[in-house]
Every structure is written in structure tokens, then in C-alpha cells.
N, C-alpha and C positions, 0 to 999 in steps of 0.2 A: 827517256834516253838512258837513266842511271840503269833501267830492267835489262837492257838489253845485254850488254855484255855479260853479268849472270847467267843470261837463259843462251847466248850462244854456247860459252864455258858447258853448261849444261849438256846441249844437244851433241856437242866435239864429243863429251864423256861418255853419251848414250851412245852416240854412231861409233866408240873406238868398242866400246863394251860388244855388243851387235857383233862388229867387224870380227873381234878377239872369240868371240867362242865358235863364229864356225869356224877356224882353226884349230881349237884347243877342247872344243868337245868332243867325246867321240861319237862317229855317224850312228851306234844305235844305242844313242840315248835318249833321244825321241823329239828332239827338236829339231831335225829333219825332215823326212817323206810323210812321215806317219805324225808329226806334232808329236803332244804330251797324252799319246793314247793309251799306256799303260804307267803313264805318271811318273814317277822317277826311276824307272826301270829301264837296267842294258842286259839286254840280251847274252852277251860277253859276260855278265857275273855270272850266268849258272856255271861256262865250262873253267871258270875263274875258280869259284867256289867249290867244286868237284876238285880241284888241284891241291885245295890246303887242306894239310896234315892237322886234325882234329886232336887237342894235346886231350882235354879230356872225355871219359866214357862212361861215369853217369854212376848212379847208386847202384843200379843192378848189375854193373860189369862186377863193383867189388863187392856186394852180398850173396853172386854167385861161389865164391870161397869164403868170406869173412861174416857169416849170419849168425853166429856167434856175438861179434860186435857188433851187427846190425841190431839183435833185439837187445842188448843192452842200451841204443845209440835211442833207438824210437821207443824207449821205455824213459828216457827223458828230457829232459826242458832242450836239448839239442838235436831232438829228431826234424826239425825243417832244416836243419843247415846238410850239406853233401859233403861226403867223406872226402875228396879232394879240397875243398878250403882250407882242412887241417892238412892231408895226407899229402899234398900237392897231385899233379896230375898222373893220370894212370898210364899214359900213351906207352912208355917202355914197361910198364908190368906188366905180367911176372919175369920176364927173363931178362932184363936188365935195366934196373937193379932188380934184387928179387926180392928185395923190402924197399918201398917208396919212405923218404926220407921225410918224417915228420917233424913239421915245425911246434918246437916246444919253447917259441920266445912269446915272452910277457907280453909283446907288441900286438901278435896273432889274437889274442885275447881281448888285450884293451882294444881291439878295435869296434867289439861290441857292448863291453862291460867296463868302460869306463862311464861314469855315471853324467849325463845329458839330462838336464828336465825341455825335456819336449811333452809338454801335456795336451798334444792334442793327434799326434802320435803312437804308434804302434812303438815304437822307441822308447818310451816312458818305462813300459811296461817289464823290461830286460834289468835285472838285478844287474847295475854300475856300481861301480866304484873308486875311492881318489885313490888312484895309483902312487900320491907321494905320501898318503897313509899307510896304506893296509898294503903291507911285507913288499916293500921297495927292494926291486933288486933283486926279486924272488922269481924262478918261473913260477905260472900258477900253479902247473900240474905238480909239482911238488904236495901240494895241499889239496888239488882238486882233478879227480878223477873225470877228464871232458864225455867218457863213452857214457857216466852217470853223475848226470851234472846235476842231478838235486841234493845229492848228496856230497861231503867229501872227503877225500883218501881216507 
């Protein structure tokens, strides 16, 4: 007798759940006519996805003019990272702004090379350090050149 009221509680929660998403789902996302035949897939994202404005454009929009900096950039310890992590996004360049605004705060930095022991880690392996040592209060690039990062300034 004590099971029962649990397992109605239950069954209320499953039949309002049931009730609730064919309202609140939309009809092509496949737990309708067609079930879960393309899995978590709506049809409606593609022309969804085609509508949003794409902020960035990738390493070859800006080594198209900047390859210059490009083979400084893949000549050291920061050629896997993409020009916009630092340079922020390209979407308005070149014509407005016609230099993208570069973030030169300590923070953009520590967020790789503040020193982590992850030793099992790809992590490990990125030269950290304690930011309440080594020149607090400093940007880095004052001292280190990011386009030639084994070296620096």
C-alpha cells in the first residue's frame, strides 16, 4: 500500500510530461509522424542556421592580407591558436573597423599560461605561470611578442 501512492505520483508526472511536449515540441523534431528517424534533428535549423550572421571567418580570410604575420604566427609555439582569439572577430573587417581591436589584457593570456599541473594532459605541456609572481600588473606583451612566442620582445 505504502508503493502505491509513489508509483501514482509517478505515472501523474510521466502522463503530464507526455501531455507537455506535444504542445511544447515542435512538430519536426521527430517525435511525431516520422519518430526519432534522424535523432535529434529539426528540419527548421537548417533555414534557422542559414539566418545567423557568422561573426567569425577563419585563418585564411586574415592571411589573405596579413601573411606576413601569418608566417611569423606558424613559425611559433602559437601557430594552433586562430587569429581572432587574440584579434577578436573579423565579421566588420576591413571596412569597419579597419583595424579589429586587439585584446592586449593579461587575462587573454592567463587563460592559457597560467600554470595548471595537469599531468595527464595536453595542458601540462604549455609554459604557465603564477601571475602573482612574474610582473603583476603587467600586460604580457609588453615583454613578449605573441606573433613569436618562443622568444621575447
Amino acid at each position: 500500500m505504502h508503493v502505491m501512492r509513489p508509483l501514482y505520483v509517478v505515472l501523474v508526472l510521466a502522463a503530464i510530461i507526455l501531455i507537455a511536449r506535444i504542445f511544447l515540441v515542435p512538430d519536426d523534431f521527430g517525435i511525431h509522424e516520422n519518430g526519432y528517424t534522424y535523432g535529434w534533428y529539426r528540419q527548421a535549423n537548417v533555414e534557422e542556421g542559414k539566418s545567423v550572421t557568422v561573426k567569425y571567418r577563419g585563418e585564411e580570410y586574415c592571411l589573405a592580407c596579413h601573411s606576413e604575420q601569418g608566417k611569423k604566427i606558424f613559425s611559433s609555439r602559437h601557430k594552433i591558436i586562430e587569429c581572432e582569439n587574440c584579434h577578436g572577430p573579423a565579421l566588420e573587417h576591413p571596412s569597419n573597423p579597419p583595424k579589429l581591436t586587439l585584446d592586449r589584457s593579461r587575462a587573454l593570456c592567463l587563460r592559457c599560461h597560467t600554470y595548471l599541473a595537469y599531468p595527464t594532459s595536453e595542458r601540462s605541456e604549455i609554459k604557465g605561470i603564477d601571475p602573482e609572481r612574474h610582473n603583476p600588473g603587467l600586460e604580457c606583451v609588453l615583454c613578449h611578442n605573441p606573433h613569436e612566442a618562443s622568444k621575447p620582445h
